[in-house]
C-alpha positions in Angstrom: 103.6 103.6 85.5 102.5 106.6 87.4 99.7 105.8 90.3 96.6 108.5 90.5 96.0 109.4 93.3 92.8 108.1 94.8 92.0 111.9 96.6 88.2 113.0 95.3 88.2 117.1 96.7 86.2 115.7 100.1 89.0 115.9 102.1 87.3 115.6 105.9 88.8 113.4 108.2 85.8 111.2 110.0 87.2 111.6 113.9 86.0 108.0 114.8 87.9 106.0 112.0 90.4 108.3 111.5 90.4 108.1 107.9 89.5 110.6 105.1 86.1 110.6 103.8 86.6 111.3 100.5 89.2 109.0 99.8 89.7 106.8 103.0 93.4 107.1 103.8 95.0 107.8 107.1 96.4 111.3 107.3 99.7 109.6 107.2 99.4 107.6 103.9 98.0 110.7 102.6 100.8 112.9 103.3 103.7 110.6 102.5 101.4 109.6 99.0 103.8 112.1 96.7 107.4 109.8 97.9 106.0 106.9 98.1 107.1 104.5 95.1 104.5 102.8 92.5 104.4 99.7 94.9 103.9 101.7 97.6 101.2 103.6 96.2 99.7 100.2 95.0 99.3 99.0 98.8 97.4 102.3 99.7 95.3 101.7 97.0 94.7 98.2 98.1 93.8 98.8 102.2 91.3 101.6 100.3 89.7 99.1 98.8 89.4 96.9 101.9 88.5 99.8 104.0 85.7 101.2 101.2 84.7 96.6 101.2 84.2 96.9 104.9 82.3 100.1 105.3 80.1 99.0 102.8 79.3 96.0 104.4 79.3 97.4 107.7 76.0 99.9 106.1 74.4 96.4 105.0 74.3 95.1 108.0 73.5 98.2 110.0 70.4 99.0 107.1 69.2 95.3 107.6 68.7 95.8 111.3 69.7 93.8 114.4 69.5 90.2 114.5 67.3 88.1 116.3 68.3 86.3 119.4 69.8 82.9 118.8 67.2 80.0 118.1 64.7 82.7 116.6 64.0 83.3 113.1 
């Protein structure tokens, strides 16, 4: 089985997270991506998807506003 890669063409790297924004890998799982084994490659793939999870909901709760103080509706 060969792994694609999960690289789009946005290759920026976002100075706060420290991850690409195109694809959302560290610079260091993206340059050691071409020796790393299927497995290997399969666990990239897998913090991705819990990266691309929490950014998502981190934009839900940022777009739904703060919450009120405890007690309050």
């Amino acid at each position: 089985m060969t792994v694609a890669s999960p690289c789009i063409n946005v290759c920026r790297m976002h100075p706060r997270t420290g991850l690409c924004e195109g694809c959302l890998r560290t610079i260091d799982e993206i340059t050691v991506w071409s020796r790393l084994d299927d497995a290997g490659k399969l666990g990239v793939l897998a913090r991705v998807d819990q990266r691309r999870e929490a950014l998502r909901a981190e934009r839900r709760a940022a777009a739904a506003g703060p919450l009120p103080p405890a007690g309050q509706p």
